[in-house]
Backbone as JSON Lines, residues from 0, in Angstrom:
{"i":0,"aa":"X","n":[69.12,90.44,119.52],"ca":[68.63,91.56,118.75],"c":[69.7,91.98,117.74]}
{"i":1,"aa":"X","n":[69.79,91.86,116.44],"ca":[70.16,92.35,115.58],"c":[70.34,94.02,114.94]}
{"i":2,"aa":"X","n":[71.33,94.37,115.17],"ca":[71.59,95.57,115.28],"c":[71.86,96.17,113.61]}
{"i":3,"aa":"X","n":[71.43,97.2,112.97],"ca":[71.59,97.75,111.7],"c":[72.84,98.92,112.17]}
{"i":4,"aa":"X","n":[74.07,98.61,111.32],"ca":[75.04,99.77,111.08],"c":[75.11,100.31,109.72]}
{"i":5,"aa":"X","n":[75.17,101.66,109.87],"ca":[75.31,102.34,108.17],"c":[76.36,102.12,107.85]}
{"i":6,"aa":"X","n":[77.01,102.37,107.11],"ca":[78.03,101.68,106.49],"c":[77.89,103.1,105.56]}
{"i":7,"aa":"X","n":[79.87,103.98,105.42],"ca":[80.17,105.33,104.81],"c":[81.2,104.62,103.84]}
{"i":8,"aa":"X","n":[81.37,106.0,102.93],"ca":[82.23,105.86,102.24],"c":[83.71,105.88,102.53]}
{"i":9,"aa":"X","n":[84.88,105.55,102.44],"ca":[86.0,105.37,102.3],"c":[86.74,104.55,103.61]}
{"i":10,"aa":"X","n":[86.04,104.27,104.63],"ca":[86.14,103.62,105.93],"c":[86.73,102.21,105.58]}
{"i":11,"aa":"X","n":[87.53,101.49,105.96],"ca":[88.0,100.14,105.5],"c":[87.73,98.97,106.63]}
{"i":12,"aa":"X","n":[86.66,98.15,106.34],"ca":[86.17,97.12,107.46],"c":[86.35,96.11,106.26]}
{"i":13,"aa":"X","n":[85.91,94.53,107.14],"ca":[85.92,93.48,107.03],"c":[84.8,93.22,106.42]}
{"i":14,"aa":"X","n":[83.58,92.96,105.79],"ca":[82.56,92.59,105.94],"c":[82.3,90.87,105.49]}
{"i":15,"aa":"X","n":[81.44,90.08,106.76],"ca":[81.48,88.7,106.71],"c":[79.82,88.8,105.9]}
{"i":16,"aa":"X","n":[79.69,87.73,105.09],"ca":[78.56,87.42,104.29],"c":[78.17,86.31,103.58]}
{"i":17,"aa":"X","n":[77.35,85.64,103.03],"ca":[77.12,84.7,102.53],"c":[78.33,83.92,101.98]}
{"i":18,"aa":"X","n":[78.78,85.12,101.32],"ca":[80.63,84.51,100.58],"c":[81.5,84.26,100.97]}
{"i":19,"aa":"X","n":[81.62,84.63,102.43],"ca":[83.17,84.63,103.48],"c":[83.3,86.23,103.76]}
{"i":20,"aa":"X","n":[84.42,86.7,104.0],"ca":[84.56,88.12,104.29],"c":[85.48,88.65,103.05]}
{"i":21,"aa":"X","n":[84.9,90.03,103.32],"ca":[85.73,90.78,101.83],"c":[86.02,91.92,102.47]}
{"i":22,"aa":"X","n":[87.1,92.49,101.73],"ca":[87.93,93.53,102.25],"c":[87.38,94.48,101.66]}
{"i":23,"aa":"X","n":[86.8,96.03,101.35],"ca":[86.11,96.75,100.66],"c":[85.65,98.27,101.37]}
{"i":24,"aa":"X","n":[85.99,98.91,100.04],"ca":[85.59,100.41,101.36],"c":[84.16,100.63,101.67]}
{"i":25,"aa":"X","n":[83.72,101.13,102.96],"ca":[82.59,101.07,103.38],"c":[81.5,101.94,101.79]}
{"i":26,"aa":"X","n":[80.34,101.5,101.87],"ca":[79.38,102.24,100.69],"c":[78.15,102.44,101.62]}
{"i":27,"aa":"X","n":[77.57,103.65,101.88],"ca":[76.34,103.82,102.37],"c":[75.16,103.07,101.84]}
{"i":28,"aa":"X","n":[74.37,102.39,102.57],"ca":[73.11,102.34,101.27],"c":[72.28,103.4,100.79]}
{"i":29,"aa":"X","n":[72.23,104.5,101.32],"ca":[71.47,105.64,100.72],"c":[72.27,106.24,99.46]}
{"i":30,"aa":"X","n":[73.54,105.74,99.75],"ca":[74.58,106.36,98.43],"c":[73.58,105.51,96.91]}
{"i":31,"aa":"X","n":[73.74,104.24,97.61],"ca":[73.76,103.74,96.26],"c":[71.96,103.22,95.97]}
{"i":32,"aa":"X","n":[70.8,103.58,97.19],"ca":[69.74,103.87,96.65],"c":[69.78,105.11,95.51]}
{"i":33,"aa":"X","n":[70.55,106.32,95.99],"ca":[70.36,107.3,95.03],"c":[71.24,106.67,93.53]}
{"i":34,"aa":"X","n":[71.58,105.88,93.92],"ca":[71.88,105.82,92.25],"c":[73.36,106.37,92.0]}
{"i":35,"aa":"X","n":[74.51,106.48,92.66],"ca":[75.75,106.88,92.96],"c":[76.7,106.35,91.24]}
{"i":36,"aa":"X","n":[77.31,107.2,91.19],"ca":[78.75,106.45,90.15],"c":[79.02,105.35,91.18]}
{"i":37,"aa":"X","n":[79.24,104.26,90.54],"ca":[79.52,103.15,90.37],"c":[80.64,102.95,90.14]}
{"i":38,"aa":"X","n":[81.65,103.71,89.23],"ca":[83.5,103.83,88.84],"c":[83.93,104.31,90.16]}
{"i":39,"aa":"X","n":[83.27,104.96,91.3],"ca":[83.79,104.98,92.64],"c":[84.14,103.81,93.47]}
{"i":40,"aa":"X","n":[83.61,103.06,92.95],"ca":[82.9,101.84,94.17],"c":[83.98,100.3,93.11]}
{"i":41,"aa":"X","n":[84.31,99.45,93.89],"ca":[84.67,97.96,93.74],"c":[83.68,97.43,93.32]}
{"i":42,"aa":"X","n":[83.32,96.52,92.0],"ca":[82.45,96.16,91.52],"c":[81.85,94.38,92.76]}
{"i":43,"aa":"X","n":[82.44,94.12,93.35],"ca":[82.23,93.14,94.67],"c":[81.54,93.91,95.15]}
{"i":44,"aa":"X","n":[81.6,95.13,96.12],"ca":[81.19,96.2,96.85],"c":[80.24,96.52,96.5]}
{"i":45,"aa":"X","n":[79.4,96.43,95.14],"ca":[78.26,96.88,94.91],"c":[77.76,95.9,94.9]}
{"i":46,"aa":"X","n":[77.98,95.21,94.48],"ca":[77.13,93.65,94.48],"c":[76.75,93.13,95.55]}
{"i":47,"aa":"X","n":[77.42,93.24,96.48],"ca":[77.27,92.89,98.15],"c":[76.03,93.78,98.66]}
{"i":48,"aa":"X","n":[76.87,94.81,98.42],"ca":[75.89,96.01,99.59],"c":[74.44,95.72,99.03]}
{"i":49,"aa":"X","n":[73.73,95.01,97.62],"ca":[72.55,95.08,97.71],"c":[72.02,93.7,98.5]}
{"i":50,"aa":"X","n":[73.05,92.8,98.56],"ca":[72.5,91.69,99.29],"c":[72.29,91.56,101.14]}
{"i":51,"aa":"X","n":[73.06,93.14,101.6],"ca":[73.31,93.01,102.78],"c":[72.02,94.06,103.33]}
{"i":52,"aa":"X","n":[71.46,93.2,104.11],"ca":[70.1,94.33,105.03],"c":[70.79,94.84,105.86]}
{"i":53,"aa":"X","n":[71.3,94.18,106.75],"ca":[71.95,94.69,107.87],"c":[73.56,94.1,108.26]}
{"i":54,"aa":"X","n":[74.29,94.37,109.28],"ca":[75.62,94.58,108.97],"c":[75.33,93.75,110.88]}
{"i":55,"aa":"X","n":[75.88,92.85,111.46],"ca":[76.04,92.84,112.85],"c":[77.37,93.12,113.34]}
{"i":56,"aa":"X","n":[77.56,93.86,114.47],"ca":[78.4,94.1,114.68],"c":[79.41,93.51,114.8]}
{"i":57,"aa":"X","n":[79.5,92.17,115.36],"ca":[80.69,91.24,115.34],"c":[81.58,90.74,113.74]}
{"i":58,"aa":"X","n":[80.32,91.31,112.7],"ca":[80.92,90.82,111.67],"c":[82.01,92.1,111.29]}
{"i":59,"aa":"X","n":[81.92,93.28,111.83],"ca":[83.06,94.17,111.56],"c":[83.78,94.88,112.44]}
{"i":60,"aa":"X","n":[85.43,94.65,111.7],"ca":[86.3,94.86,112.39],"c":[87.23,95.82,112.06]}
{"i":61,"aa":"X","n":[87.35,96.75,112.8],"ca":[88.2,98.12,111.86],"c":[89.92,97.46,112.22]}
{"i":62,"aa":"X","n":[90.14,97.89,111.08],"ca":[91.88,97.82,110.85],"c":[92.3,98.44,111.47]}
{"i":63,"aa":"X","n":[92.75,98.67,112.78],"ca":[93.74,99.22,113.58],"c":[95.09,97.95,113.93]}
{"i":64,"aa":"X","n":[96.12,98.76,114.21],"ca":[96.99,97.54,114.59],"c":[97.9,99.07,114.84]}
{"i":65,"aa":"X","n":[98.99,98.93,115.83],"ca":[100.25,99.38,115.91],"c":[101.37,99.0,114.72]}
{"i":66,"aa":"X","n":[101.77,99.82,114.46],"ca":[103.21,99.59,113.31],"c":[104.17,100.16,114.11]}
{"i":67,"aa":"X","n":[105.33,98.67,113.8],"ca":[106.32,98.71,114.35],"c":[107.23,100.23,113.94]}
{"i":68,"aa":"X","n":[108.15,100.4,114.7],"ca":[108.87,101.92,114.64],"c":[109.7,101.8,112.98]}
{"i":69,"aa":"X","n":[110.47,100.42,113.02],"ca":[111.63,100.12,112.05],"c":[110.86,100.08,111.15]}
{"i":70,"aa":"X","n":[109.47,99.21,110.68],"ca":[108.75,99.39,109.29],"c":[108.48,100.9,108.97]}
{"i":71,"aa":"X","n":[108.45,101.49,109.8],"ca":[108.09,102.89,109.57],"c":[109.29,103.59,109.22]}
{"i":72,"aa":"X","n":[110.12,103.44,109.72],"ca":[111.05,104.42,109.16],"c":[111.63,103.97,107.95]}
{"i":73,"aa":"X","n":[111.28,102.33,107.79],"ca":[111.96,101.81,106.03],"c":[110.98,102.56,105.5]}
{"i":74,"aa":"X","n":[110.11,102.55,105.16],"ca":[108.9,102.66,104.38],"c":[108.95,104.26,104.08]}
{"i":75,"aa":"X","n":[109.62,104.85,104.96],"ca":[108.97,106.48,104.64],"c":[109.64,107.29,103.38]}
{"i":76,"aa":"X","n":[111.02,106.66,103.34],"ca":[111.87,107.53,101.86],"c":[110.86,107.01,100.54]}
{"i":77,"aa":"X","n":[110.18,105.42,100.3],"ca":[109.71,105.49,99.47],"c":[108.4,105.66,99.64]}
{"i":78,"aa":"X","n":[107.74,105.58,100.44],"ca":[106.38,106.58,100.47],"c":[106.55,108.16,100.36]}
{"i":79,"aa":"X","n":[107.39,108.84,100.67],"ca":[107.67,110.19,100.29],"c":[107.92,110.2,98.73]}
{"i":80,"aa":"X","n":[108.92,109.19,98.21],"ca":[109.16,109.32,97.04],"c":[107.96,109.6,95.73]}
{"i":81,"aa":"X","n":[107.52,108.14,95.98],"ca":[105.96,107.92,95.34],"c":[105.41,109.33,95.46]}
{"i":82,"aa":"X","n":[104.84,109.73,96.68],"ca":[103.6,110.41,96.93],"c":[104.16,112.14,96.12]}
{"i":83,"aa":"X","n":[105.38,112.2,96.22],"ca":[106.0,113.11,95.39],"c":[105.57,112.36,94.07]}
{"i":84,"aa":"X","n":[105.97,111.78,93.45],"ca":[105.97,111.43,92.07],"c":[104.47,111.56,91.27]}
{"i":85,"aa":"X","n":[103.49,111.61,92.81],"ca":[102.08,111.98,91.86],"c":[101.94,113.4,91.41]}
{"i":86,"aa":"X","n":[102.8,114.14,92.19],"ca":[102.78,115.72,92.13],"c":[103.41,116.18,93.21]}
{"i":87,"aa":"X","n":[103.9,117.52,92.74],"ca":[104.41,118.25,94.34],"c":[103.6,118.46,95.29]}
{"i":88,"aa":"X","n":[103.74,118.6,96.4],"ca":[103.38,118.36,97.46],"c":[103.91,119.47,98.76]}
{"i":89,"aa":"X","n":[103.4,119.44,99.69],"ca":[103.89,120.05,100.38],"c":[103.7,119.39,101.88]}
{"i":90,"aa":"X","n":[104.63,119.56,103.54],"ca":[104.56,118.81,104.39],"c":[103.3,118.03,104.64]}
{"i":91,"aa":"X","n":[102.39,119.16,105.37],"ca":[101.03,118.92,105.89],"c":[99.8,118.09,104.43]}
{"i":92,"aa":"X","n":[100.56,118.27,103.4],"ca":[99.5,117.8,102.44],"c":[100.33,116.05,102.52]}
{"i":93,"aa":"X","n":[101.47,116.22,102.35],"ca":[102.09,114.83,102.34],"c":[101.31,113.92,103.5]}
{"i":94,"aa":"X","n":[101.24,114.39,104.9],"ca":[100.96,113.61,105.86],"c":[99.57,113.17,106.0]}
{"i":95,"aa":"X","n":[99.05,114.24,105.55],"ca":[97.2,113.82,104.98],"c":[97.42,112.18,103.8]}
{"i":96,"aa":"X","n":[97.85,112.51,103.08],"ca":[98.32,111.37,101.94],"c":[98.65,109.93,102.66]}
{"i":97,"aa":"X","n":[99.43,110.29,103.25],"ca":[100.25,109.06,103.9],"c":[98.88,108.45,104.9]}
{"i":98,"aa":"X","n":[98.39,109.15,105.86],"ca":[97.08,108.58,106.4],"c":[96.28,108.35,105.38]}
{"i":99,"aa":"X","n":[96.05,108.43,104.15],"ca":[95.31,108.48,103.46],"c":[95.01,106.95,102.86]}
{"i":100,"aa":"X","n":[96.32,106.51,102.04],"ca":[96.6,105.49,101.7],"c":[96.95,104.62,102.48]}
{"i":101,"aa":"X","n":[97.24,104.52,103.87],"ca":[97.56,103.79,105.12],"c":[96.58,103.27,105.03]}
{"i":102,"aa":"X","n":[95.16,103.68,104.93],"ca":[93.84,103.86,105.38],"c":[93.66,103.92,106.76]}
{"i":103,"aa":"X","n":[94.15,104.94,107.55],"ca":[94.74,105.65,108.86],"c":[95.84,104.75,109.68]}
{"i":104,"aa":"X","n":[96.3,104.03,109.4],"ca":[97.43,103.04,110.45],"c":[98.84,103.67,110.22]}
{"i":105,"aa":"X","n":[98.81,104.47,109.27],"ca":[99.74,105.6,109.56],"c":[99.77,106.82,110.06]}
{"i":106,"aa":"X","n":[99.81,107.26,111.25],"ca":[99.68,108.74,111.25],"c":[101.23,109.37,111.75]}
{"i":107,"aa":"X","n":[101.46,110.26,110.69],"ca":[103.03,110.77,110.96],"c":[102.41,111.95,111.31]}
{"i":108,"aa":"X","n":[103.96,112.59,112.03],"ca":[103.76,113.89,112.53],"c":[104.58,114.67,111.75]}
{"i":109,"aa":"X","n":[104.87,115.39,112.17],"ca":[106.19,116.6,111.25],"c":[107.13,116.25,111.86]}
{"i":110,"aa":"X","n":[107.77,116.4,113.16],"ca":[108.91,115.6,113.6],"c":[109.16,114.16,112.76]}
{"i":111,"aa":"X","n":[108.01,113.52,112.66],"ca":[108.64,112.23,111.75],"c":[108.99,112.86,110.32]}
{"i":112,"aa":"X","n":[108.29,113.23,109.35],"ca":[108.22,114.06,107.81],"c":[109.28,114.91,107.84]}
{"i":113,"aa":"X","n":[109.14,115.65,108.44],"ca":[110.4,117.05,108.0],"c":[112.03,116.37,108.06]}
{"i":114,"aa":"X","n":[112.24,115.96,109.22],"ca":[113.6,115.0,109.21],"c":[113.7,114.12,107.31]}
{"i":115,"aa":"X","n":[112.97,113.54,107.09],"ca":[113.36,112.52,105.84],"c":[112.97,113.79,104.52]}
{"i":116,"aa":"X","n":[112.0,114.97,104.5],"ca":[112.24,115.41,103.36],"c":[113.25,116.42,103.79]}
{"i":117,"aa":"X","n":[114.03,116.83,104.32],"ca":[115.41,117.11,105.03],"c":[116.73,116.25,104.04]}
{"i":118,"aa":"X","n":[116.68,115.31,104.42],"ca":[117.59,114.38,104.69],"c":[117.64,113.79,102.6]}
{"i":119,"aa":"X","n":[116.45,113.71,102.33],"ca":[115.94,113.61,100.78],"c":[116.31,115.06,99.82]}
{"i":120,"aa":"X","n":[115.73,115.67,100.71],"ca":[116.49,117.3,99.46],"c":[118.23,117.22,99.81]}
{"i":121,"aa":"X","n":[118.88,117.25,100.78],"ca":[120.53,116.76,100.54],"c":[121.04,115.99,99.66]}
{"i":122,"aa":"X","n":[120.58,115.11,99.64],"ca":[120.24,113.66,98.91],"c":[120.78,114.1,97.0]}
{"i":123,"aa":"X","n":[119.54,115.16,97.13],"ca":[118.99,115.39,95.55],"c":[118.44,114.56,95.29]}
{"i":124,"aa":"X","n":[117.65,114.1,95.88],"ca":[116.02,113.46,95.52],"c":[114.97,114.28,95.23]}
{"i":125,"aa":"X","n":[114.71,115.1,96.33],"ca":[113.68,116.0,96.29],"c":[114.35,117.37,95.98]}
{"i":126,"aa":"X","n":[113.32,118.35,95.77],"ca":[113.86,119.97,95.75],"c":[112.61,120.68,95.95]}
{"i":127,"aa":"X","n":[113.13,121.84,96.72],"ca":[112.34,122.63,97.56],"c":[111.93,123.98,96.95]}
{"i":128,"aa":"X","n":[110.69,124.36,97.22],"ca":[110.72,125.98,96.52],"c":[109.63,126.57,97.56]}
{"i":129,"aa":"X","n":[109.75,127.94,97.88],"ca":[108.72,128.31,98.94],"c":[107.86,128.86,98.07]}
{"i":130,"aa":"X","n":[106.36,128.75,98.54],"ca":[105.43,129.83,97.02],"c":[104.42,129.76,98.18]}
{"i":131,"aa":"X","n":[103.6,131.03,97.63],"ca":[102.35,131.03,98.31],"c":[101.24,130.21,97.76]}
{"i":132,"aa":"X","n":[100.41,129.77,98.65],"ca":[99.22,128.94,98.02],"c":[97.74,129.85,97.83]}
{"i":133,"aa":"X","n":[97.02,129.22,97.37],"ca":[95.49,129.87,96.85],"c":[95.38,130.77,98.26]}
{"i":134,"aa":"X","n":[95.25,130.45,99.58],"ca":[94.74,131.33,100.2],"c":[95.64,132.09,101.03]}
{"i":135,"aa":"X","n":[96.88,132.37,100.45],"ca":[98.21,133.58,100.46],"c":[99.17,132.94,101.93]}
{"i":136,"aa":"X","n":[98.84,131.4,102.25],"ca":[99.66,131.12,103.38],"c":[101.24,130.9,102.24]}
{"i":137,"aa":"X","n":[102.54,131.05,102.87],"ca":[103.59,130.35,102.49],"c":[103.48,129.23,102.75]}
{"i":138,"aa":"X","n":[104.09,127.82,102.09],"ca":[104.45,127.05,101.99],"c":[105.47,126.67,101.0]}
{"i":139,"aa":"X","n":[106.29,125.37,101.8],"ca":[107.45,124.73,101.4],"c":[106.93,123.87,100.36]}
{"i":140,"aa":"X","n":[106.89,123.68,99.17],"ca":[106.51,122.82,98.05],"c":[107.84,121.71,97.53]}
{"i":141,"aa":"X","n":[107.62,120.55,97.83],"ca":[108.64,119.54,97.59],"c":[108.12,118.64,96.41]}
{"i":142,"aa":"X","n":[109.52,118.48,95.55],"ca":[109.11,117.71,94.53],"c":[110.06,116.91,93.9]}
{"i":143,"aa":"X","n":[109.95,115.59,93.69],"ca":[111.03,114.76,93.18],"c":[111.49,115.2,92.26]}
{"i":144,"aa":"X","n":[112.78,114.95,91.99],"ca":[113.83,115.21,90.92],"c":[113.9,113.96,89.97]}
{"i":145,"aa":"X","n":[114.84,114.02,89.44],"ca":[115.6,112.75,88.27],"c":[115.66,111.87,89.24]}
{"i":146,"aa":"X","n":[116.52,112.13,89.79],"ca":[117.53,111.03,90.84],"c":[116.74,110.71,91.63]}
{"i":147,"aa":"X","n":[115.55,111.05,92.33],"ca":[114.81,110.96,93.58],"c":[113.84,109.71,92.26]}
{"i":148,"aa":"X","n":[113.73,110.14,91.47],"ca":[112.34,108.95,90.67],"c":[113.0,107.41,90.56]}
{"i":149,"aa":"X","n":[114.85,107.67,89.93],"ca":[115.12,106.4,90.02],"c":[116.02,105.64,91.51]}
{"i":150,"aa":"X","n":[115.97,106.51,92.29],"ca":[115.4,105.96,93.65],"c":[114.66,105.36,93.71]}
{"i":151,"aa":"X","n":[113.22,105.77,93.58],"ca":[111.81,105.58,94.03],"c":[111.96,104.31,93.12]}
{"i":152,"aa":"X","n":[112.48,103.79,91.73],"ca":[112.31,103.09,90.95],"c":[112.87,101.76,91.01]}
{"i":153,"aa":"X","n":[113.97,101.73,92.16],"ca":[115.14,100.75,92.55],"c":[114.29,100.19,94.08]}
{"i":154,"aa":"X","n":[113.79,101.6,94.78],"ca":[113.23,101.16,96.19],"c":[111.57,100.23,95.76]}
{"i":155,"aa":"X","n":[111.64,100.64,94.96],"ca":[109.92,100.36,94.88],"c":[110.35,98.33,94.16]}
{"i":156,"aa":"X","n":[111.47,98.33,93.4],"ca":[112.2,96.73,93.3],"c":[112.59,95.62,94.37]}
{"i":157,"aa":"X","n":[113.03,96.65,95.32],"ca":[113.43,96.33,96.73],"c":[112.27,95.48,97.52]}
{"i":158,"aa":"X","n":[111.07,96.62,97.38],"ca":[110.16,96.52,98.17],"c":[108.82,95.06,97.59]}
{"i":159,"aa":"X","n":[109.53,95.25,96.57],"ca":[108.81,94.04,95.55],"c":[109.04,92.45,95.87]}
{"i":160,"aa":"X","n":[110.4,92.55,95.95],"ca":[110.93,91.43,96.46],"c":[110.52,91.18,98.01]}
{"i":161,"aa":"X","n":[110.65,91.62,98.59],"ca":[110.71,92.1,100.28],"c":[108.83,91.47,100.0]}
{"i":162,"aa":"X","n":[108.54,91.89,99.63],"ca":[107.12,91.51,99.84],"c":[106.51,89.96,99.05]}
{"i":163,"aa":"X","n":[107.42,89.79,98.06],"ca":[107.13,88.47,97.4],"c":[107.46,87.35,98.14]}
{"i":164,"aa":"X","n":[108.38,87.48,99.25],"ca":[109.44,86.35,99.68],"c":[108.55,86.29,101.3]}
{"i":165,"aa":"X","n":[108.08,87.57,101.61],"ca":[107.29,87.3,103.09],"c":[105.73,86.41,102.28]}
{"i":166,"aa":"X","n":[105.36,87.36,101.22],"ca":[103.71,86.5,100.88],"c":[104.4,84.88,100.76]}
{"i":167,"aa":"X","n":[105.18,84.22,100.07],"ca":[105.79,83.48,99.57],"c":[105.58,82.65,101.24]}
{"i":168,"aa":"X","n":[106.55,83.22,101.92],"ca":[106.49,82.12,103.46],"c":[105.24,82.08,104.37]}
{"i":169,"aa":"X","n":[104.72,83.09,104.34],"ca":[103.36,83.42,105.12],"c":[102.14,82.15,103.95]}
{"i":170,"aa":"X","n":[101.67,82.2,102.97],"ca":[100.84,81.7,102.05],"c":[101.32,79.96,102.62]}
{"i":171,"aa":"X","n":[102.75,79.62,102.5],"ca":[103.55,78.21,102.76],"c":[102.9,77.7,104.7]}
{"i":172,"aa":"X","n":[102.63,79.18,105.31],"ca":[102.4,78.86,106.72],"c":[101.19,78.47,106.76]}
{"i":173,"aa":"X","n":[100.25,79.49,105.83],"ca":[98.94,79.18,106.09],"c":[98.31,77.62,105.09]}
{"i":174,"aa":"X","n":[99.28,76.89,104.83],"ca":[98.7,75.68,104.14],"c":[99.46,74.4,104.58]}
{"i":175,"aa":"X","n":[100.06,74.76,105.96],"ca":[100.98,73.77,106.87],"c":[99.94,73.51,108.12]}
């Protein structure tokens, strides 16, 4: 028996299909019966979802995995950096972000966050200002500096390489 799953927006599965499997954020079909923006959506992703009736379950697989402790703690000065560099920010909005773009395989806490934007405002990377927000709570508002961007600009080189030289041996594994 063939089972029908809806399929939402921003959820990140596998989906297997006539073509092989594609990586793509979930799209409701009622989204895009109504006729949805389209500049939301992966132009694959629309094209698919009208060919797909139904979805079986074995064909999807949610991205969960454990991340190691050490990738996490490299990764966090320039994910703080970046996620500053789109705008200031503040703790609890940062950590929403970071799950955000993870597409949840990150979830930090404040014990993890507060230590590195700590350790980053010493630095003079970041700088701190307390202000109230729209609905009169205080908050700590953090925001990259000069020095914190060409950080972010040297780490984000780092991380370039670091990632060219693993695709580089991994791509060499998968054709051995």
């Amino acid at each position: 028996m063939k089972r029908s799953v809806t399929l939402r927006r921003y959820s990140r599965v596998i989906l297997a299909n006539n073509t092989g499997p594609i990586f793509a954020p979930e799209v409701s079909t009622s989204t895009l019966q109504r006729g949805c923006q389209t500049s939301c959506l992966l132009p694959s992703i629309v094209a698919v979802a009208f060919r797909l009736t139904y979805v079986e379950e074995q064909c999807i697989k949610l991205l969960r995995m454990d991340m190691s402790k050490d990738l996490v703690a490299a990764s966090a000065t320039p994910l703080v950096l970046a996620i500053l560099a789109e705008g200031d920010s503040y703790g609890y909005a940062i950590i929403k972000r970071v799950a955000e773009l993870s597409g949840g395989h990150l979830q930090w806490t404040d014990g993890m966050l507060y230590p590195v934007l700590h350790r980053l405002e010493r630095q003079g990377l970041v700088a701190a200002k307390w202000s109230t927000s729209e609905n009169g709570r205080r908050r700590k508002y953090y925001r990259i500096t000069k020095e914190g961007r060409a950080q972010l600009a040297a780490q984000r080189q780092q991380w370039q390489v670091m990632d060219g030289t693993l695709r580089g041996i991994w791509m060499k594994a998968c054709t051995v």
